[in-house]
C-alpha positions in Angstrom: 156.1 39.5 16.0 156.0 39.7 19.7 153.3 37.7 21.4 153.8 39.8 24.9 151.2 42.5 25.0 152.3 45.6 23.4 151.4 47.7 26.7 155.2 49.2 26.9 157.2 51.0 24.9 160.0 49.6 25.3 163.9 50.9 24.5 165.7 48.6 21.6 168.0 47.2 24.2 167.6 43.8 26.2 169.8 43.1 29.0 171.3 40.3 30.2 173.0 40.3 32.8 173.9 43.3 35.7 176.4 44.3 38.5 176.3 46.8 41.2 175.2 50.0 39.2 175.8 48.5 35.5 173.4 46.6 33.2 175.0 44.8 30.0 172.8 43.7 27.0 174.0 40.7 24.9 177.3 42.8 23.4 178.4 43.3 26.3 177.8 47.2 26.3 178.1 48.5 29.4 175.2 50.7 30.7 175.0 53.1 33.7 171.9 52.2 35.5 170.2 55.4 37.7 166.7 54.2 37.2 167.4 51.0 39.2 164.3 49.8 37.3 162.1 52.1 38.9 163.3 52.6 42.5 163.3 48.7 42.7 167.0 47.8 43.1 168.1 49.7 45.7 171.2 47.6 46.3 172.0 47.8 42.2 171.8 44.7 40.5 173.1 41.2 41.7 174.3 42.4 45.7 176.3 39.1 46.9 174.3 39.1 50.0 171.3 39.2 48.1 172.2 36.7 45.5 173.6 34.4 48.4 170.0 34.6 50.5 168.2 33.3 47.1 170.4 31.0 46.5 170.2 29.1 50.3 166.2 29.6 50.0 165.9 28.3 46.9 167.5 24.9 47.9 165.2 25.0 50.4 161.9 25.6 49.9 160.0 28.0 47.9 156.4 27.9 48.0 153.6 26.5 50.6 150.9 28.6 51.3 149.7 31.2 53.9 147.1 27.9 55.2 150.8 27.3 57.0 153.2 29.6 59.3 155.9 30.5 57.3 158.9 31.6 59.5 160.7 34.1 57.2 157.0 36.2 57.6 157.3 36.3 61.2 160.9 37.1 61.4 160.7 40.0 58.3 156.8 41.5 60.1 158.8 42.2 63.5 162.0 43.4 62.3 159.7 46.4 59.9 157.6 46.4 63.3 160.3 47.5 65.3 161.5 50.0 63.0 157.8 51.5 61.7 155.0 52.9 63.7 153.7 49.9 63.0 151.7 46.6 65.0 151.3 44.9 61.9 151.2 44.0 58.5 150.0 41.9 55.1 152.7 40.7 53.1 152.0 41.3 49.0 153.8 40.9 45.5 153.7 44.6 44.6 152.8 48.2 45.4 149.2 48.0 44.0 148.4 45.0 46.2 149.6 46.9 48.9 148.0 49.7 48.0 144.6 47.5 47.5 144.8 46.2 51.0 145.2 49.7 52.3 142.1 50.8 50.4 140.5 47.4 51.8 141.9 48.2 55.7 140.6 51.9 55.7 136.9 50.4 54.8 136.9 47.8 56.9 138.0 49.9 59.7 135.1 52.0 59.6 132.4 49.4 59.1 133.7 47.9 62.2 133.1 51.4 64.3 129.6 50.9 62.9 130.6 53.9 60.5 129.9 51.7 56.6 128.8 55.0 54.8 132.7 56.4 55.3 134.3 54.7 52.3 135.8 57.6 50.4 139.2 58.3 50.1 140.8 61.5 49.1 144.2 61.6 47.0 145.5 63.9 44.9 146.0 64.8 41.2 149.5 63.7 40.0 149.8 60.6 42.4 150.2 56.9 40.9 149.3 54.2 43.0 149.2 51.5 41.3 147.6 49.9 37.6 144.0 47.7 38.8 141.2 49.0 38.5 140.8 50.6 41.8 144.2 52.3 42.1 144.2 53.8 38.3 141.0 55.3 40.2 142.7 56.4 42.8 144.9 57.9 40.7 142.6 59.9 38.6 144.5 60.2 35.5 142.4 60.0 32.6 145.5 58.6 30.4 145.3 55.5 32.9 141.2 55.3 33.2 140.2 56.1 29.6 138.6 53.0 28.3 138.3 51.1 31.9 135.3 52.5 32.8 132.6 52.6 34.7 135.2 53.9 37.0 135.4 52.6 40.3 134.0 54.7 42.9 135.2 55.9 46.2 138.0 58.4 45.2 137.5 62.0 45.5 141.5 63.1 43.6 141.9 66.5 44.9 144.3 69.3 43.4 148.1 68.6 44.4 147.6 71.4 46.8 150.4 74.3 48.1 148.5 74.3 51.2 146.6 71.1 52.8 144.4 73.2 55.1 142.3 73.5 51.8 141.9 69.7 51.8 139.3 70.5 54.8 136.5 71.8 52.4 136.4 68.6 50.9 136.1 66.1 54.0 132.6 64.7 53.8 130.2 62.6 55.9 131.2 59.7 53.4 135.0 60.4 53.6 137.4 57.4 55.1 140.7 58.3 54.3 143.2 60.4 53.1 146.1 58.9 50.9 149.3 60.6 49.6 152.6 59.9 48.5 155.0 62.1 50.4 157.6 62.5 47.4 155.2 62.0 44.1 157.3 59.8 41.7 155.1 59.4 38.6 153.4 62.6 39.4 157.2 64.6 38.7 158.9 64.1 42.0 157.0 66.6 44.2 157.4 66.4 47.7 154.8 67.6 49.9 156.3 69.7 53.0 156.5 68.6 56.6 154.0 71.4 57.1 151.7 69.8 55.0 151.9 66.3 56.4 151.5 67.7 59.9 148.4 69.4 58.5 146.9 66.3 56.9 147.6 64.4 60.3 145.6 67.4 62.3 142.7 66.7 59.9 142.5 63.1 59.6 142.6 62.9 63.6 139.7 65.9 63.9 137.7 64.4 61.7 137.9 60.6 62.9 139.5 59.4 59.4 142.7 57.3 58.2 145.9 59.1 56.6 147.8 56.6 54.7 151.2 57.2 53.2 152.2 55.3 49.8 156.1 55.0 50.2 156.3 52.5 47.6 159.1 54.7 45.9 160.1 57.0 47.9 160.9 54.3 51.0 163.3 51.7 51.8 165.9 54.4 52.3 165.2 56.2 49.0 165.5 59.5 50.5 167.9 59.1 53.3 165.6 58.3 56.0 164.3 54.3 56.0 161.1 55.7 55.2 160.3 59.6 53.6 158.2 60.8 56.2 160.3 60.5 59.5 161.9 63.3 57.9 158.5 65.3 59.1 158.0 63.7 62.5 154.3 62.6 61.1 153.4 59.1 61.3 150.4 57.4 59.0 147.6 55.2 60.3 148.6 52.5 57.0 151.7 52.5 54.9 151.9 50.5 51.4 155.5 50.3 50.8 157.0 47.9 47.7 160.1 48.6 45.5 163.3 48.1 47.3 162.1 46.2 50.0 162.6 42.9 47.8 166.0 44.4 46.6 164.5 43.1 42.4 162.0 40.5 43.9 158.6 41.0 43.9 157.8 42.1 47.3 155.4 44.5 48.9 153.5 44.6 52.1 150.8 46.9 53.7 151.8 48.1 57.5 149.5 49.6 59.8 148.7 50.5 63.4 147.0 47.8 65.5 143.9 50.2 65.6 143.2 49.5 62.3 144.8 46.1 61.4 142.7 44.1 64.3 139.6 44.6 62.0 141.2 42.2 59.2 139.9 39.5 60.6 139.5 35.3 59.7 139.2 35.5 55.6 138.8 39.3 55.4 142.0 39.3 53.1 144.6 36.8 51.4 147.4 36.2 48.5 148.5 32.7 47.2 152.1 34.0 46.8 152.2 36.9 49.2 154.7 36.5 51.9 156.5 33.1 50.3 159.6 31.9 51.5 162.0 33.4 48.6 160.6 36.6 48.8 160.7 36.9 52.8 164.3 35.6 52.4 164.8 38.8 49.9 163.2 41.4 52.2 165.5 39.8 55.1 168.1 40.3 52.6 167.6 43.5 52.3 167.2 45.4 56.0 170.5 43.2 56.5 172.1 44.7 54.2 170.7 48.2 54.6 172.2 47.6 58.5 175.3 46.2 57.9 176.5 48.4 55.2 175.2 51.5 56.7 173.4 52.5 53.3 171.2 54.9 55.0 174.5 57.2 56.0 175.4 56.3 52.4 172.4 57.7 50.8 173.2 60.7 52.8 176.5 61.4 51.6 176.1 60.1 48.1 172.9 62.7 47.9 174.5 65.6 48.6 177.9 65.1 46.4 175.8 64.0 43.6 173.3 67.3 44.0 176.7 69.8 43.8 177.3 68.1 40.4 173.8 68.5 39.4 173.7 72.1 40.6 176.3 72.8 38.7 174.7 70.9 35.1 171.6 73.3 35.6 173.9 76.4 36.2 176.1 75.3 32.8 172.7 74.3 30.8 169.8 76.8 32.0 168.0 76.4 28.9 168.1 72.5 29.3 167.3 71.7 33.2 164.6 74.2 34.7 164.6 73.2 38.6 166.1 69.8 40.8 163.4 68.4 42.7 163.7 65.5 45.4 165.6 64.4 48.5 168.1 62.2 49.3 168.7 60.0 46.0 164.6 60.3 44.3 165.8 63.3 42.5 163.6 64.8 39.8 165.4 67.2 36.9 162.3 69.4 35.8 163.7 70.3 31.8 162.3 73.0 29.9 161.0 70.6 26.9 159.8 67.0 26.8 161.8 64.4 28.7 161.4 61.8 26.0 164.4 63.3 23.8 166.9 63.7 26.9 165.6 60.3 28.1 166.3 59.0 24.6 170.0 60.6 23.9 171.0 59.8 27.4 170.1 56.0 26.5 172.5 56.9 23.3 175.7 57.9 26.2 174.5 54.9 28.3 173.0 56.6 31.0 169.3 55.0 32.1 166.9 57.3 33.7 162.9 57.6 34.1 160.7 59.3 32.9 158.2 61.5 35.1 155.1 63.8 34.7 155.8 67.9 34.6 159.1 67.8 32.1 160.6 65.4 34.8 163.3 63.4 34.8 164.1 60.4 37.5 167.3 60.2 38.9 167.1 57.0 40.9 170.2 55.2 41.6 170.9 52.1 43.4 171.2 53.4 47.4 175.0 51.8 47.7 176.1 53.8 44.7 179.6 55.3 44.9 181.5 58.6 44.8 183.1 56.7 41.0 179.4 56.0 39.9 178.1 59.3 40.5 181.4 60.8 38.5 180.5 58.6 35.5 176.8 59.8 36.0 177.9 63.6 35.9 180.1 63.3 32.5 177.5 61.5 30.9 174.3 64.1 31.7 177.1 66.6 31.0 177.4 65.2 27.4 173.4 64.5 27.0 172.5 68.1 28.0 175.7 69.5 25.5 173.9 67.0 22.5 170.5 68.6 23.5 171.3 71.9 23.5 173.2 71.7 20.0 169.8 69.7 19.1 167.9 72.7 20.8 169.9 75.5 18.9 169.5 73.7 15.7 165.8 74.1 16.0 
């Protein structure tokens, strides 16, 4: 019996060791990896620069604490300055710390305009931001809140709406923020237009309020731009990101216009590990690498050829795959039944995907993925669709 909380269901498969776009349990079974655990490795598994950067810090020196300048902080904050809207930022371990120091900025922000009864913050139904008890609430979803409660307050989760305009009628006295994820992963990979950002920039600047855009998934290059909402031309007030930015270390940081960052003042915030040496020697790592190999143009290119061979799966299975959702390479497959069976028989052909809300599969492979991967991708969701729909005529 395991003595690890049972809080996952977990596949019967460990793995023990990974390359570029392959995991390998203890047989030696090779797998094809397009979940990249979760949008996490977007170099695949292993890179050599990354490996070599861990390496050299980790003969070095690992941990201090944030009482001391760490170098690798400094070097990493004005590198994602210089390529963000951003003046500054708080370096975490993950998305929902990010996400918490977000939540944490937007309040502080307003009790420092003399404004403390604006503390609310609207997101939408669908969204995931994170597992503490403040961004499950932020969340909304009952399946994540149900037996946590009293819930916390300050979250008014709005319908996932067609048109933002409507978020207008629900902008109180009390309201702080506004925070959305411009691709939803969790929520079923459903991208809100450029339209609809510009809208919910309009409001949050007419009605004196924050708009904060969680890219923990969809950024770091996921969707062809280094972060999913230059593609709109709409820049946010605070930015969570997380994910790739520590390539498979934990990494995550909360960016955000001077405006509202000078209010995080002397004690007003702090981690033990946030920001430590290995992981700012991992987010380095990373925007090297992103340069150098010109993943972004990558992404681009890999995107499209790999969306022909999808277009073509939904056109040869209609009665398996319903619509393709996503950009760049955070694609969704919307299926006409449950995802857990497809997710389950393309585990049997050694394919790895993710599971999503709405009938939705993930497709997230790592960024550097080649025009070989995405051919072994294809035959394999070409077999798991034809062992579905034999499964689905059976029935």
């Amino acid at each position: 019996m395991s003595s690890v909380l049972p809080t996952y269901a977990r596949m019967g498969v460990g793995f023990v060791r990974g390359s570029g776009s392959h995991l390998y349990d203890s047989t030696n079974t090779e797998f094809l990896d397009f979940g990249s655990g979760i949008a996490v490795n977007c170099l695949g598994h292993c890179h050599p620069k990354l490996v070599k950067s861990l390496k050299e810090q980790s003969s070095i020196l690992w941990h201090t604490s944030n009482m001391y300048q760490i170098p690798g902080q400094e070097k990493l904050a004005k590198r994602l300055r210089d390529l963000t809207f951003a003046d500054s930022m708080f370096f975490t371990n993950s998305g929902a710390e990010a996400v918490e120091c977000a939540i944490k900025m937007t309040r502080r922000y307003h009790h420092a305009n003399g404004q403390s009864e604006k503390f609310r913050i609207i997101t939408f139904n669908g969204s995931f931001h994170g597992r503490t008890l403040s961004t499950i609430a932020a969340g909304g979803s009952e399946k994540l809140t149900k037996g946590f409660g009293p819930k916390v307050d300050g979250f008014d989760v709005l319908p996932f709406f067609s048109d933002m305009k409507k978020v207008e009628d629900h902008i109180t006295t009390e309201t702080a923020g506004i925070m959305i994820e411009p691709i939803q992963g969790e929520g079923g990979i459903r991208s809100v237009t450029t339209k609809n950002l510009i809208v919910l920039r309009k409001l949050a600047d007419k009605h004196g309020i924050l708009l904060i855009f969680d890219e923990i998934q969809c950024g770091i290059g996921r969707t062809g731009k280094l972060f999913c909402h230059e593609h709109a031309g709409v820049t946010p007030d605070i930015m969570p990101i997380a994910k790739g930015i520590g390539g498979g270390f934990p990494l995550g940081a909360c960016l955000a216009k001077n405006s509202v960052a000078k209010h995080m003042t002397l004690g007003t915030h702090g981690s033990t590990y946030g920001g430590n040496p290995l992981a700012m020697a991992m987010g380095n790592a990373v925007l090297d690498v992103l340069e150098e190999e010109k993943i972004l143009s990558n992404v681009k290119i890999m995107s499209e050829k790999l969306k022909v061979e999808l277009i073509s799966l939904s056109k040869k299975y209609p009665e398996i795959i319903d619509e393709i959702r996503g950009l760049g390479l955070m694609i969704g497959l919307k299926l006409h039944r449950n995802p857990r069976e497809f997710i389950a028989q393309a585990f049997e052909n050694k394919l790895l995907v993710v599971g999503a809300s709405e009938n939705t599969i993930r497709i997230l492979p790592p960024l550097n993925i080649t025009l070989a991967d995405i051919n072994e991708a294809s035959k394999k969701l070409n077999k798991t669709c034809l062992d579905e729909l034999k499964k689905f005529k059976t029935i």
